[in-house]
SEDO-749972 format. One line per field, with one value per residue: x, y, z of N, C-alpha, C, CB in turn; residue in one letter. Coordinates in steps of 0.1 Angstrom, whole numbers, always signed. Glycine has a CB too. Example, Ala and Ser with C-alpha at 12.3 -4.5 7.8 and 13.67 -1.06 7.14 Angstrom:
BEGIN
n.x (+132_+128)
n.y (-57_-22)
n.z (+78_+71)
ca.x (+123_+137)
ca.y (-45_-11)
ca.z (+78_+71)
c.x (+132_+129)
c.y (-33_+0)
c.z (+78_+79)
cb.x (+113_+141)
cb.y (-45_-6)
cb.z (+90_+57)
resn (a_s)
//
This chain:
BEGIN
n.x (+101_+71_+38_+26_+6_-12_-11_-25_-49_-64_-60_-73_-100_-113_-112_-130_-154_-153_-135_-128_-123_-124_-147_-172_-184_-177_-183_-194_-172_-158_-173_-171_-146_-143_-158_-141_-125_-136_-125_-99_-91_-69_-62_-60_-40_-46_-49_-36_-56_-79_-89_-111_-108_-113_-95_-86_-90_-80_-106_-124_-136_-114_-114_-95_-83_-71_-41_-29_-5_-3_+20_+21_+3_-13_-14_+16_+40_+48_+64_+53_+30_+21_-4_-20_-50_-47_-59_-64_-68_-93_-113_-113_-113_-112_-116_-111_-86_-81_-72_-46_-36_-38_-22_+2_+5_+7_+35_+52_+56_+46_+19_-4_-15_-43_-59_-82_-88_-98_-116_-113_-139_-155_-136_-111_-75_-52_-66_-69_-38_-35_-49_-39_-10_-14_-30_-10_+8_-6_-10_+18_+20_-3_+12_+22_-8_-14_-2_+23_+57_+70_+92_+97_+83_+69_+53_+36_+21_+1_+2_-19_-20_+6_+19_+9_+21_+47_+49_+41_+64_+83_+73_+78_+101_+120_+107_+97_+116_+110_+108_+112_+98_+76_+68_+44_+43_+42_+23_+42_+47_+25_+24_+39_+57_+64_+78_+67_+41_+32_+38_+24_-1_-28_-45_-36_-50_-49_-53_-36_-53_-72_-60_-54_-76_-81_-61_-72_-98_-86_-64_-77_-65_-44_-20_-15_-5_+23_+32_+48_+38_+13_+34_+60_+78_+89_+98_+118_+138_+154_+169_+178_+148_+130_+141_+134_+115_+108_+84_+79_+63_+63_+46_+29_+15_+27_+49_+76_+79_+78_+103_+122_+116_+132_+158_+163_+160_+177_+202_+199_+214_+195_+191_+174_+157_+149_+127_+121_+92_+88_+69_+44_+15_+1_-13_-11_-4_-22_-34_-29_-49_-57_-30_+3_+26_+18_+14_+40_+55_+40_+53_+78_+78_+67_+97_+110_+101_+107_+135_+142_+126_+140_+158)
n.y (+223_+229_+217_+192_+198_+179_+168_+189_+196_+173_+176_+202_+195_+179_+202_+219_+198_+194_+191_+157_+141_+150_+145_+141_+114_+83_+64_+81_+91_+65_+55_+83_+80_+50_+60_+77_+57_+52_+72_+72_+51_+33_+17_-19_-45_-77_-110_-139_-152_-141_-146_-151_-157_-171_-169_-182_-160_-137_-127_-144_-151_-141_-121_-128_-118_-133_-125_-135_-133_-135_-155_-175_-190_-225_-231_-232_-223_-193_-163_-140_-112_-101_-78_-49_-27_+9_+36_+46_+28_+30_+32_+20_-6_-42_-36_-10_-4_-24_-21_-12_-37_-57_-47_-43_-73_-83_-62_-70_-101_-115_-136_-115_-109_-95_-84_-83_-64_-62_-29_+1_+25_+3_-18_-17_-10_-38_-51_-49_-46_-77_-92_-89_-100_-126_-131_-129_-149_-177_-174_-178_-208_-221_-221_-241_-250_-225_-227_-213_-196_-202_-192_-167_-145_-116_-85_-53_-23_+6_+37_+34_+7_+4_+8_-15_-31_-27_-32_-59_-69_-67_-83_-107_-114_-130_-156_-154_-158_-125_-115_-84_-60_-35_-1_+24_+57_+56_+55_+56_+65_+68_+89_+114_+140_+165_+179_+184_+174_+200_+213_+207_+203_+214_+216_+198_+171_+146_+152_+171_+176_+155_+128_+128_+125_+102_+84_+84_+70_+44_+37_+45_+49_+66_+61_+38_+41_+44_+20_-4_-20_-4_+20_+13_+27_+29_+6_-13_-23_-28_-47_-67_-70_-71_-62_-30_-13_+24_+45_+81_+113_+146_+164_+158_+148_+131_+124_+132_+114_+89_+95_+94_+68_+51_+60_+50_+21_+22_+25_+5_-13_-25_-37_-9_+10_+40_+59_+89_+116_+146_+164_+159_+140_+127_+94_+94_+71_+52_+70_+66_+68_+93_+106_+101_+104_+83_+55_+56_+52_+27_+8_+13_+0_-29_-32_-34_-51_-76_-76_-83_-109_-127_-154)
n.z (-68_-86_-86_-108_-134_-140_-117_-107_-121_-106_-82_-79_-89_-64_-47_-53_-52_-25_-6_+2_+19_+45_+55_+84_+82_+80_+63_+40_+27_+19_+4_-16_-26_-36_-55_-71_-83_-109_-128_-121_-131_-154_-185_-183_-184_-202_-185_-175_-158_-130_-96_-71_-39_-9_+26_+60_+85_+116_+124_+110_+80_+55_+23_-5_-36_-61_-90_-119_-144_-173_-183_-158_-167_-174_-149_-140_-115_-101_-87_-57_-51_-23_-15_-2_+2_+0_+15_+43_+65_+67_+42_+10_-11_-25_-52_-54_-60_-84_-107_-103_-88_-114_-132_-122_-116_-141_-149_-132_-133_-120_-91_-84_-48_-38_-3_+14_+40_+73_+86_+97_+113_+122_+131_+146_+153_+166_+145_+114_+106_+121_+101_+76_+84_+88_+62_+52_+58_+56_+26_+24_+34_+17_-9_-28_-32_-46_-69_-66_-60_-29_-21_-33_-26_-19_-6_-1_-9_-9_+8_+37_+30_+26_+52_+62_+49_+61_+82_+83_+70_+94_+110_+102_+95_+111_+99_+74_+42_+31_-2_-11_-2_-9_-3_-12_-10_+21_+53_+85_+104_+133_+152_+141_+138_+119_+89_+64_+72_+80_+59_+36_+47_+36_+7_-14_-14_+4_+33_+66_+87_+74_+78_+108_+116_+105_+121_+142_+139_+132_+149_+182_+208_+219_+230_+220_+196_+189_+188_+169_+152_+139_+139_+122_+121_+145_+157_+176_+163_+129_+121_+93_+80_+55_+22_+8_-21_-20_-25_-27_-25_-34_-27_-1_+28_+42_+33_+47_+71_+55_+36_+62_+69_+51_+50_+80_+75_+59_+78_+89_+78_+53_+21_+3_-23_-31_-46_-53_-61_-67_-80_-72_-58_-28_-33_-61_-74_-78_-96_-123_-147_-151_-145_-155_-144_-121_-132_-144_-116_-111_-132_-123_-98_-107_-119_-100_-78_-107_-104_-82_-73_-94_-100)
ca.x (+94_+59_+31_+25_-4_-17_-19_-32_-60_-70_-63_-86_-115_-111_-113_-145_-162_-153_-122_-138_-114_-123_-162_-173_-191_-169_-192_-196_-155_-160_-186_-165_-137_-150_-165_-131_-119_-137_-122_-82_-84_-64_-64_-57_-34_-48_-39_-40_-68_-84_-96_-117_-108_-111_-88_-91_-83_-85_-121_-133_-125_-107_-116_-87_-82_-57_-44_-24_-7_-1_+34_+12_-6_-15_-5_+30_+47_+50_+66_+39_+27_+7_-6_-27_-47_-45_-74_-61_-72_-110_-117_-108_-112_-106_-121_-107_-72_-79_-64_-34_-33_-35_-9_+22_+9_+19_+45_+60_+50_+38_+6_-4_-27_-50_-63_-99_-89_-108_-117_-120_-134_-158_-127_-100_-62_-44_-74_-57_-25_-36_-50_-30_-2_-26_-33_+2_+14_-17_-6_+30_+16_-6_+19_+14_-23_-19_+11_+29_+70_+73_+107_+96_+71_+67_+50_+33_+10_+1_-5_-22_-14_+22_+18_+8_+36_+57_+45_+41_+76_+90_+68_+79_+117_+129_+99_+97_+124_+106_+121_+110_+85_+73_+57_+40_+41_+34_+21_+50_+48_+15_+28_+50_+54_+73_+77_+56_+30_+28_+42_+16_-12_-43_-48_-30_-59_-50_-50_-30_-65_-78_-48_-58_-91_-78_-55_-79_-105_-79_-59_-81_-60_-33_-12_-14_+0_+37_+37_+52_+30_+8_+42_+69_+93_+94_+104_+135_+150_+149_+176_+169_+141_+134_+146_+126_+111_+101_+82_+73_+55_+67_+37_+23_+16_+38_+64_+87_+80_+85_+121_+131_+120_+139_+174_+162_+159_+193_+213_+202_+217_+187_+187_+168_+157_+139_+123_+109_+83_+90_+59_+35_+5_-6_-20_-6_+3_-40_-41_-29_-55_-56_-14_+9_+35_+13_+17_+56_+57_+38_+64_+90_+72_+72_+103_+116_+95_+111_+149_+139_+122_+153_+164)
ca.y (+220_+231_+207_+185_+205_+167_+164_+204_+191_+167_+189_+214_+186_+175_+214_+220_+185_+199_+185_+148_+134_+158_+146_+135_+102_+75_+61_+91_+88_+53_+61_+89_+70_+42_+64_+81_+47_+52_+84_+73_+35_+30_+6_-27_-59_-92_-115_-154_-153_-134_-154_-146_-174_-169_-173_-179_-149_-137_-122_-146_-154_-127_-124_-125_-119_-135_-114_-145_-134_-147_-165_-181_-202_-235_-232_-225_-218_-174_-152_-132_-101_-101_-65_-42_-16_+22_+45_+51_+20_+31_+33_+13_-24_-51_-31_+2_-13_-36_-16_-13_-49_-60_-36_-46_-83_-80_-61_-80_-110_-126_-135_-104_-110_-83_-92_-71_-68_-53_-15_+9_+24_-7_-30_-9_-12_-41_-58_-48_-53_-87_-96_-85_-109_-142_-134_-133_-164_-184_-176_-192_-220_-228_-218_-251_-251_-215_-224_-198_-204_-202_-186_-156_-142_-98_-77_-41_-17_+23_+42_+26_-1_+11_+6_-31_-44_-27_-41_-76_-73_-65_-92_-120_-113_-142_-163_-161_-149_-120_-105_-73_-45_-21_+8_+34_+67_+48_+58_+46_+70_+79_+100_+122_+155_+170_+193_+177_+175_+212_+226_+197_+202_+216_+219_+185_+159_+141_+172_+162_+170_+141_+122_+128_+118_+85_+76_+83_+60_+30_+35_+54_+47_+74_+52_+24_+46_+44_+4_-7_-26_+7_+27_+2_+34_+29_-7_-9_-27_-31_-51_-85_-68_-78_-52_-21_-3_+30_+56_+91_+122_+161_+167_+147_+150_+113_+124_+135_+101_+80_+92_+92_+55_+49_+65_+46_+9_+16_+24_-5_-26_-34_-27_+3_+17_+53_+71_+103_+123_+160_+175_+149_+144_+113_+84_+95_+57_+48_+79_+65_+74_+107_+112_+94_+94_+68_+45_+53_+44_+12_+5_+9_-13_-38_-34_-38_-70_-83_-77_-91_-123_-132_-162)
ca.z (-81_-86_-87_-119_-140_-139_-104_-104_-123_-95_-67_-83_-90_-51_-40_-61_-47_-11_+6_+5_+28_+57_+59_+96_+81_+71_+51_+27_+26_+14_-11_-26_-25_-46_-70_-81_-92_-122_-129_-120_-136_-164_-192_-178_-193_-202_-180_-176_-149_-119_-90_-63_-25_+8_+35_+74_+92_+131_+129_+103_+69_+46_+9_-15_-54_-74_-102_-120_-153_-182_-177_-151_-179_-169_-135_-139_-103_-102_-77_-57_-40_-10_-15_+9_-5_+10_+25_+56_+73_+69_+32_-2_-9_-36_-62_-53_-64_-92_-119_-97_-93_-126_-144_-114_-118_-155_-156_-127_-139_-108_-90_-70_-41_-31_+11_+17_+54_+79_+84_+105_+130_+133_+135_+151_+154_+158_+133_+99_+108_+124_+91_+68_+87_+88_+53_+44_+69_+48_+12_+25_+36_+6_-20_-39_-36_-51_-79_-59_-58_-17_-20_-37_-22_-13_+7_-3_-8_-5_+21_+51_+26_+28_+62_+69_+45_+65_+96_+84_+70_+106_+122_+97_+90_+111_+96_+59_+39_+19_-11_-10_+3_-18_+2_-21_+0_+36_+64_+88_+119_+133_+159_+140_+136_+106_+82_+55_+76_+80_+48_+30_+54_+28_-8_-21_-16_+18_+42_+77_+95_+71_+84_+119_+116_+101_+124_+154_+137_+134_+169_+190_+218_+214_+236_+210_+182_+189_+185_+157_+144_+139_+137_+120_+122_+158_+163_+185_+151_+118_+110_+87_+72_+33_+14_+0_-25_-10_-32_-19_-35_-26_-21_+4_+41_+45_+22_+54_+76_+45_+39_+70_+69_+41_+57_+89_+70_+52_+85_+99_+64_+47_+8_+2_-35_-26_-59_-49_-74_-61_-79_-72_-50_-24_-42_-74_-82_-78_-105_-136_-161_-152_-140_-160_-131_-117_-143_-143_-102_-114_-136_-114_-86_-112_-126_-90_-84_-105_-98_-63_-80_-98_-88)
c.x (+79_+49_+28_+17_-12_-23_-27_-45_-69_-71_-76_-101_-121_-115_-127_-153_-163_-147_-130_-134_-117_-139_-161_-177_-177_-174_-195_-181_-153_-166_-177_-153_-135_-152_-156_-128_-123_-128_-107_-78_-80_-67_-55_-53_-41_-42_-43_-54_-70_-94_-102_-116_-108_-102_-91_-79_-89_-102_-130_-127_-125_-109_-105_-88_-67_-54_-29_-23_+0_+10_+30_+7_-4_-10_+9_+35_+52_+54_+50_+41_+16_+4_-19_-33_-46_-61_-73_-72_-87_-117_-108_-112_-106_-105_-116_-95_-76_-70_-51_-29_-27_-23_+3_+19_+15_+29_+55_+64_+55_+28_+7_-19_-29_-55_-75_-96_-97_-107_-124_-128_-146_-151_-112_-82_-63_-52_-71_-51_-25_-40_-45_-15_-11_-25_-15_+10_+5_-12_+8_+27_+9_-1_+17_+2_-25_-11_+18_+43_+76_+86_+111_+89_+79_+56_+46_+22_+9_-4_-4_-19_+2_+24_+19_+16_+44_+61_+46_+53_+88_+85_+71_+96_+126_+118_+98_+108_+118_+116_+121_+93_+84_+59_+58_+38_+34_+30_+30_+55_+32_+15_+36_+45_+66_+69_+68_+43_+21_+28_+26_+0_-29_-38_-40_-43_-59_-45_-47_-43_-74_-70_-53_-67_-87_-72_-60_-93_-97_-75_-68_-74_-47_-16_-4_-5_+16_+39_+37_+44_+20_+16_+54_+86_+100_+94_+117_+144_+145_+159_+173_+160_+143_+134_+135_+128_+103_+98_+76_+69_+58_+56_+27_+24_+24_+48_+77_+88_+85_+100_+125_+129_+128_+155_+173_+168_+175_+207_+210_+207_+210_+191_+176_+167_+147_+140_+112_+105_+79_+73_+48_+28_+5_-15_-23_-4_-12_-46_-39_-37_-57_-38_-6_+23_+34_+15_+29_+59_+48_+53_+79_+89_+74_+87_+115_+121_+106_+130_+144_+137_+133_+161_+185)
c.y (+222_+221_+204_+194_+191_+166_+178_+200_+182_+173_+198_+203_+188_+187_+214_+210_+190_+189_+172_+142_+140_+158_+136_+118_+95_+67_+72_+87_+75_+54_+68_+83_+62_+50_+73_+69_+47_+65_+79_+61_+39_+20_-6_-41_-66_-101_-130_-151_-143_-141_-148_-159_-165_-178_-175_-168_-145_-134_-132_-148_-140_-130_-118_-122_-117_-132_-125_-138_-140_-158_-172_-197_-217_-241_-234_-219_-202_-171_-147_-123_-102_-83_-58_-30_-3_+25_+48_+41_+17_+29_+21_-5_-28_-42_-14_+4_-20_-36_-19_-29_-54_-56_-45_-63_-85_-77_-72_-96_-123_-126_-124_-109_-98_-88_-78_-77_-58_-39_-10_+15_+10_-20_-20_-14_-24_-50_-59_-54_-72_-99_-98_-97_-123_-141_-135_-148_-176_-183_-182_-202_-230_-224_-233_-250_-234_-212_-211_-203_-195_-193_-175_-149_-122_-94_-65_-37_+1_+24_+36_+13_-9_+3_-5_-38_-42_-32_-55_-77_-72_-84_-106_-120_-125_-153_-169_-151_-138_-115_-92_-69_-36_-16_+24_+44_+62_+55_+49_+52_+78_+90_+113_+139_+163_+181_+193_+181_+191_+221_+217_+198_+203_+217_+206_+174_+153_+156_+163_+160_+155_+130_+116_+122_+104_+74_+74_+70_+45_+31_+52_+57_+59_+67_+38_+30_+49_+29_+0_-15_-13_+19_+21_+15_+34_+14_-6_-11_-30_-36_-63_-81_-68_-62_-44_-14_+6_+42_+69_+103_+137_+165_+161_+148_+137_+118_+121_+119_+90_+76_+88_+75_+42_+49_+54_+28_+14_+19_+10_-19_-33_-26_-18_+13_+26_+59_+83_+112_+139_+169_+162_+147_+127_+108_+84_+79_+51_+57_+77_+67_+86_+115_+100_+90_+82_+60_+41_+48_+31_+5_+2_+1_-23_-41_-38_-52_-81_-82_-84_-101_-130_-142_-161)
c.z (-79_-92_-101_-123_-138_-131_-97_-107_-112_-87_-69_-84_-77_-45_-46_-55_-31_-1_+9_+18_+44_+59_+75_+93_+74_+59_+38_+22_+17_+4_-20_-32_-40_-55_-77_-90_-107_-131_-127_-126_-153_-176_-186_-187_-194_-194_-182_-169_-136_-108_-76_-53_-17_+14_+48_+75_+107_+135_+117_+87_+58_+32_+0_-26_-57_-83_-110_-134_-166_-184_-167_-158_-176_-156_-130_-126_-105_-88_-70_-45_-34_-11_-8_+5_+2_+7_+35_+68_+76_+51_+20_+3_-21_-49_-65_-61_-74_-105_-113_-98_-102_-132_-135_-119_-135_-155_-150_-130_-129_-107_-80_-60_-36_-17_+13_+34_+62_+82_+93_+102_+137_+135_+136_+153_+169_+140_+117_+97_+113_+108_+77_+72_+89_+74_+45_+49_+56_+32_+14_+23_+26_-12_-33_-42_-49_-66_-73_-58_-37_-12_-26_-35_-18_-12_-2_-7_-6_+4_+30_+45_+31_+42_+72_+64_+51_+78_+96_+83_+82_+114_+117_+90_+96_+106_+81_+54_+26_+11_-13_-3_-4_-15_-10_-11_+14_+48_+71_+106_+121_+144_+154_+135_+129_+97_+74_+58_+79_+68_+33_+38_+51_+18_-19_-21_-3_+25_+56_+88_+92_+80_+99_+121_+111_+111_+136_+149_+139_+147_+175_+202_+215_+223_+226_+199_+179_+188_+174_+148_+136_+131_+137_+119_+139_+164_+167_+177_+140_+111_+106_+83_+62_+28_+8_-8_-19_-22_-23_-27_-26_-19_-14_+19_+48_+40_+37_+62_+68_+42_+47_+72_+61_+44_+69_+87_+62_+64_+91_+87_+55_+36_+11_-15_-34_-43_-51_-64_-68_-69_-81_-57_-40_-28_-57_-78_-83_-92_-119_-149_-162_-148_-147_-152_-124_-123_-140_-129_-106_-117_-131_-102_-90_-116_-109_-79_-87_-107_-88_-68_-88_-93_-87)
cb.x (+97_+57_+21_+22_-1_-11_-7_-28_-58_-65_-47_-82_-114_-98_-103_-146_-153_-167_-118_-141_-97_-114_-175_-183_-207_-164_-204_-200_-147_-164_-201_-163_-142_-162_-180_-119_-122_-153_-130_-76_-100_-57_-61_-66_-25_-45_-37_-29_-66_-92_-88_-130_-93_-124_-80_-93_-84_-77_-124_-141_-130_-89_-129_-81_-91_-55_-41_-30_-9_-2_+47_+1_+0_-13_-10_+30_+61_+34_+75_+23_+27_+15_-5_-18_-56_-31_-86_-64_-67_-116_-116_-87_-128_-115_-135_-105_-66_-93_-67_-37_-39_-43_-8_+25_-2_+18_+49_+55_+54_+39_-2_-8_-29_-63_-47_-124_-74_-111_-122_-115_-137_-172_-126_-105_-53_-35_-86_-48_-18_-45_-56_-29_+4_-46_-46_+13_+2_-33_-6_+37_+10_-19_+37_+14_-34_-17_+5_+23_+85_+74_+116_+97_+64_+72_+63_+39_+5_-4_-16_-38_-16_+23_+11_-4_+44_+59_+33_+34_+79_+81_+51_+65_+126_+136_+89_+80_+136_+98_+124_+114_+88_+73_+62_+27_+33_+43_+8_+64_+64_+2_+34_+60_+51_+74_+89_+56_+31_+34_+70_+24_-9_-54_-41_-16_-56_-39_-70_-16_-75_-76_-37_-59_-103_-67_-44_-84_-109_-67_-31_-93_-57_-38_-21_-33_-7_+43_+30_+63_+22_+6_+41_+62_+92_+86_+104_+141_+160_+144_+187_+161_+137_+114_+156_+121_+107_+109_+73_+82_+34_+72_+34_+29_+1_+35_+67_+85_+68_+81_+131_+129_+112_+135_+176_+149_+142_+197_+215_+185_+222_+172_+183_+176_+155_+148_+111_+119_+67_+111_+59_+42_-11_-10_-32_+9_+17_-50_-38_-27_-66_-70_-10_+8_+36_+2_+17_+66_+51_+27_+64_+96_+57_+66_+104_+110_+84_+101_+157_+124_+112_+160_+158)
cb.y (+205_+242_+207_+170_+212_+158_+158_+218_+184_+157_+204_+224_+170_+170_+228_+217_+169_+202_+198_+138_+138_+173_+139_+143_+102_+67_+58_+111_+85_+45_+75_+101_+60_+35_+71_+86_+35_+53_+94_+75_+18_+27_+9_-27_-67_-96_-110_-166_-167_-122_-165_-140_-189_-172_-166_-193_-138_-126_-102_-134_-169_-123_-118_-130_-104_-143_-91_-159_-127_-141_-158_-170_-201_-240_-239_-213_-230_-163_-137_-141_-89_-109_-61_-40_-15_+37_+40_+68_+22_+51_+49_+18_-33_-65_-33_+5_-22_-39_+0_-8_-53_-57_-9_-45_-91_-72_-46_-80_-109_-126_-148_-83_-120_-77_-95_-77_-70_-59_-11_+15_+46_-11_-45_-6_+5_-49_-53_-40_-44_-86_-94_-69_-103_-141_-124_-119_-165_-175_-161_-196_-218_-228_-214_-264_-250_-204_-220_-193_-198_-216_-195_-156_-157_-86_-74_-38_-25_+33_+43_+27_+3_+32_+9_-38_-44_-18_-40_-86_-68_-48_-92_-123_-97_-145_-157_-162_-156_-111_-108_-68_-36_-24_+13_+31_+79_+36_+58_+45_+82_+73_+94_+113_+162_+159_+196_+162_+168_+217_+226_+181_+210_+229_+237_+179_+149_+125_+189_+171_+181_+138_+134_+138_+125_+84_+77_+101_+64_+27_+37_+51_+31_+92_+46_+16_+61_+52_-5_-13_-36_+9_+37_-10_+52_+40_-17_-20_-39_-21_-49_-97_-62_-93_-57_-17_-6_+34_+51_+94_+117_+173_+172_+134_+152_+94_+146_+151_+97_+85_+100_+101_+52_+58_+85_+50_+5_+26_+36_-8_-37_-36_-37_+10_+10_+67_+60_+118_+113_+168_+191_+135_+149_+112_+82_+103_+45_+55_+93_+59_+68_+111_+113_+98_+100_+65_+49_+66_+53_+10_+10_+20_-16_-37_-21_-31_-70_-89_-63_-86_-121_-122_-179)
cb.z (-86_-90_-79_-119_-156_-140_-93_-112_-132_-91_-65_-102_-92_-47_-42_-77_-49_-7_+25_-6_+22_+56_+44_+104_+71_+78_+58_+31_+42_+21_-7_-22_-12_-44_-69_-74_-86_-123_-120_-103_-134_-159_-208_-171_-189_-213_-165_-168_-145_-124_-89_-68_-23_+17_+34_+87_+82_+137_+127_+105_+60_+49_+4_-15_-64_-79_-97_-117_-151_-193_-171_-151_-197_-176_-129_-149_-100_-105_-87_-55_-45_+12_-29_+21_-15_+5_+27_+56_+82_+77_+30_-6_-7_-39_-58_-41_-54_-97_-125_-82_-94_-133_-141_-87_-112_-163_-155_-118_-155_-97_-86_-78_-31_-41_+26_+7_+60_+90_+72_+109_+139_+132_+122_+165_+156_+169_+134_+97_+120_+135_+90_+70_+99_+95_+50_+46_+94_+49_+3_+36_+46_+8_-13_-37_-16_-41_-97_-41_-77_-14_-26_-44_-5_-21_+20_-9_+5_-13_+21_+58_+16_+30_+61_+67_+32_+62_+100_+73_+59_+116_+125_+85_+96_+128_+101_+49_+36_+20_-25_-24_+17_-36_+23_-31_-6_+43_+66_+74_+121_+135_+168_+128_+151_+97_+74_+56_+88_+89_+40_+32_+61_+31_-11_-11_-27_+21_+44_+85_+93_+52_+86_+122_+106_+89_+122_+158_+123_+124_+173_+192_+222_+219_+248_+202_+178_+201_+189_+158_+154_+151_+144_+103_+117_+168_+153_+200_+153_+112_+112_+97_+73_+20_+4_+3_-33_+6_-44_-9_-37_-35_-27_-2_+46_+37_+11_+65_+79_+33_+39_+83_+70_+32_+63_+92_+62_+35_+95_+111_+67_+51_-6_+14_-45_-11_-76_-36_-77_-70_-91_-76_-60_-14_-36_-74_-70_-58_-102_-136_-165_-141_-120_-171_-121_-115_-157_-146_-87_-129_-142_-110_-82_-120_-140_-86_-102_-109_-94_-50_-91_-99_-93)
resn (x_x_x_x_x_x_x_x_x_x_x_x_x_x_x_x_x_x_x_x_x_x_x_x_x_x_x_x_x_x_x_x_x_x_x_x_x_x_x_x_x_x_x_x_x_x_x_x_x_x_x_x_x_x_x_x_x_x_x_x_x_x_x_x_x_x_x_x_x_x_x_x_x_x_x_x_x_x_x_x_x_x_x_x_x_x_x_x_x_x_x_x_x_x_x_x_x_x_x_x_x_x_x_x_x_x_x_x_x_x_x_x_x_x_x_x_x_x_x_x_x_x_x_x_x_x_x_x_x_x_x_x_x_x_x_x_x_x_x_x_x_x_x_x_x_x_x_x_x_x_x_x_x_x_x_x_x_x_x_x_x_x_x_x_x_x_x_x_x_x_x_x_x_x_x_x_x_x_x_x_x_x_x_x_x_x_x_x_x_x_x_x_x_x_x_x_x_x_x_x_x_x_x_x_x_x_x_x_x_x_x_x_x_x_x_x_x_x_x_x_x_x_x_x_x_x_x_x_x_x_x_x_x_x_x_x_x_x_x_x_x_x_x_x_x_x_x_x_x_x_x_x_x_x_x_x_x_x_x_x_x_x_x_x_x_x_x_x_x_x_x_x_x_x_x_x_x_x_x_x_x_x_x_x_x_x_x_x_x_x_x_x_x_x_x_x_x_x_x_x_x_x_x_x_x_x_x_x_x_x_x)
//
């Protein structure tokens, strides 16, 4: 299937700006980053409330936002998502994501938590992942303090997002019982070498050299990058993991890792609901006001939510 005209439009912006993803400074990366958001946010729900708390976390305390909506109202006990945003472990924060937020906590109609965890390359692999699991351990624990219902709690995120849900949800399967994972095209093997990666390699928006450069910023150690935590497709097991939503985009230098972790997680008996978007780009689901597929992979995050939430 040949790419969306939607997501041609982007591609073509991105070529004209000059491949942003493949600059040596991370800091410019970050900058440009940020300053699409204006450009891919959506119109955003009404919700009950939006809260800004801190958490402790390993290096310090981590800054959350609560995206509480309206079935919420007067502190009303909600389902929730612990959610992680993508950038490839170096780029995006709270703000990068907000639209995102908002829209799933509606449709879902839970509290979503966003976790601003730490970023590479001046806080390196496992520091993410370590936070990202603290910050999810912490929202258990103060599930009353947060009107949170303890017993419904999920996991997710895009990308490098993708990534850490899927890691926490390895590292906490005999711990808390999640109800789902919903990875938006994840980064899930950084060692791998696939088709994707080559037939996806330039002219989509993440280019596999961007890639490269990302995942050498987070694990510099090339030794480190086969540990599951890092690379949750190569844990010795995956069975007991909370069930996923796994979305993936044809066109996408993850696309090929993604499935296979999708086929991987359902031999080993976990539920497994794979939507693939055959002419669609990486971080299509962040593009909604300019790709209306994004929106529809909202919708189906939500609409996934909440099946899983269901008591």
């Amino acid at each position: 299937m040949p790419l969306h005209p939607q997501a041609q439009t982007i591609v073509d912006a991105a070529q004209t700006a000059g491949a942003p993803f493949e600059l040596d400074d991370y800091r410019a990366i970050r900058a440009g980053y940020r300053a699409t958001t204006a450009l891919y946010r959506h119109p955003s729900p009404t919700l009950d409330s939006v809260a800004n708390v801190m958490a402790p976390g390993p290096g310090g305390n981590l800054a959350l936002r609560l995206y509480r909506p309206s079935a919420g109202a007067g502190g009303r006990r909600l389902p929730g998502l612990v959610f992680f945003h993508g950038g490839g472990w170096v780029v995006g924060d709270l703000e990068t994501h907000d639209h995102v937020c908002r829209y799933v906590a509606a449709g879902a109609g839970a509290v979503v938590i966003a976790v601003d965890y730490r970023l590479a390359p001046e806080q390196c692999f496992p520091a993410a992942f370590d936070d990202a699991l603290a910050a999810t351990r912490w929202i258990a624990g103060q599930a009353d303090e947060l009107a949170l219902d303890p017993l419904r709690l999920a996991v997710g995120g895009d990308s490098a997002g993708g990534n850490l849900a899927a890691a926490v949800a390895l590292a906490l399967r005999n711990e808390l019982a999640l109800r789902l994972q919903v990875l938006l095209y994840p980064a899930v093997d950084l060692i791998a070498d696939n088709a994707s990666l080559r037939d996806n390699a330039r002219g989509y928006l993440l280019t596999t050299a961007a890639m490269a450069q990302f995942i050498e910023w987070y694990v510099p150690d090339p030794a480190a990058r086969s540990d599951w935590r890092a690379s949750p497709l190569h844990a010795t097991s995956h069975a007991g993991v909370a069930p996923a939503f796994i979305v993936t985009a044809g066109y996408d230098p993850l696309r090929d890792e993604a499935i296979a972790y999708a086929a991987l997680l359902t031999e080993a008996g976990v539920d497994v609901e794979h939507r693939h978007y055959p002419d669609m780009i990486h971080g299509f689901a962040r593009m909604g006001g300019r790709i209306d597929a994004g929106i529809a992979a909202l919708d189906h995050s939500a609409a996934a939510l909440r099946r899983a939430f269901t008591p």
